[in-house]
N, C-alpha and C positions, 0 to 999 in steps of 0.2 A: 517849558518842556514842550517838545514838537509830540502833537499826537500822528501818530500811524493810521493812515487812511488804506482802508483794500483798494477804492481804485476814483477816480477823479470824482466820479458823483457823490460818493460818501463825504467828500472834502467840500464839493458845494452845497451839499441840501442836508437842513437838519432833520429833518423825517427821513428816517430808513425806509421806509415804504415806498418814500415819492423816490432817490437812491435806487432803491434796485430795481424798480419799475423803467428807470434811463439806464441802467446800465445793460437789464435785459434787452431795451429798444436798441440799443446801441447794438449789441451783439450781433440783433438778427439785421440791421440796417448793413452794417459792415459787410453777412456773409451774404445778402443777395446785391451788393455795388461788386465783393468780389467776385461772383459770381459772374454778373455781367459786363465785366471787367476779363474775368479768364475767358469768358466765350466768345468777348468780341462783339456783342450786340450790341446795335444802337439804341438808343433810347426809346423809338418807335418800336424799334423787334420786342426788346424788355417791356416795354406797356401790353404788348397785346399776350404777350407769355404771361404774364402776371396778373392781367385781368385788371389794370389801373391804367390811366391816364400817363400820353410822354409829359404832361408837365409833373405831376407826382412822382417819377422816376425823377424826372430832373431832382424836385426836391429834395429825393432820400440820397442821390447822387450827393450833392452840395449840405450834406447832415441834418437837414431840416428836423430833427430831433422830435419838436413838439408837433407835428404834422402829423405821427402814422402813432395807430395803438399797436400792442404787441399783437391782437386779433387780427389787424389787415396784414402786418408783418408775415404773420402766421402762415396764413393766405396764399402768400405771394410766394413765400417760400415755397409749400407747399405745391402750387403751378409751377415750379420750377426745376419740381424733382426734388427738393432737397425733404428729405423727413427732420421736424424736428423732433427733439426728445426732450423730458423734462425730466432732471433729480432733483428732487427734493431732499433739505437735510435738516434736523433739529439744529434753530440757533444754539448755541453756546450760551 
């Protein structure tokens, strides 16, 4: 029988904790490469907007996953305009 995964981390990691700890990273990785993607910045503009390193952009550029915590994510976002929000829900 094929189990039902919500979304690729859950299929690779058997701790739900470590799970939606990458899938959170992924999230916010996604919305500031889109980000600097819709505005056109280079890598260099994106480090100084963000307050990181252009190699560390590179990084989160190319998924570098295990590289950033959801904190400096946060961060960076944050420098960049974007507000994040968090919901919380009772597991099931």
């Amino acid at each position: 029988m094929n189990k039902r995964y919500k979304n690729v981390f859950d299929a690779l990691e058997e701790d739900p904790a470590v799970a939606k700890n990458l899938f959170i990273r992924s999230r916010l990785m996604i919305e500031i490469r889109e980000h600097i993607q819709k505005n056109k910045l280079t890598q260099k503009e994106a480090s100084i907007k963000t307050g990181v390193t252009q190699p560390r952009i590179s990084d989160l550029m190319r998924g570098k996953i295990d590289l950033f915590t959801i904190d400096t994510l946060v961060s960076m976002l944050e420098k960049l305009g974007i507000d994040v929000d968090v919901t919380l829900t009772r597991a099931a």
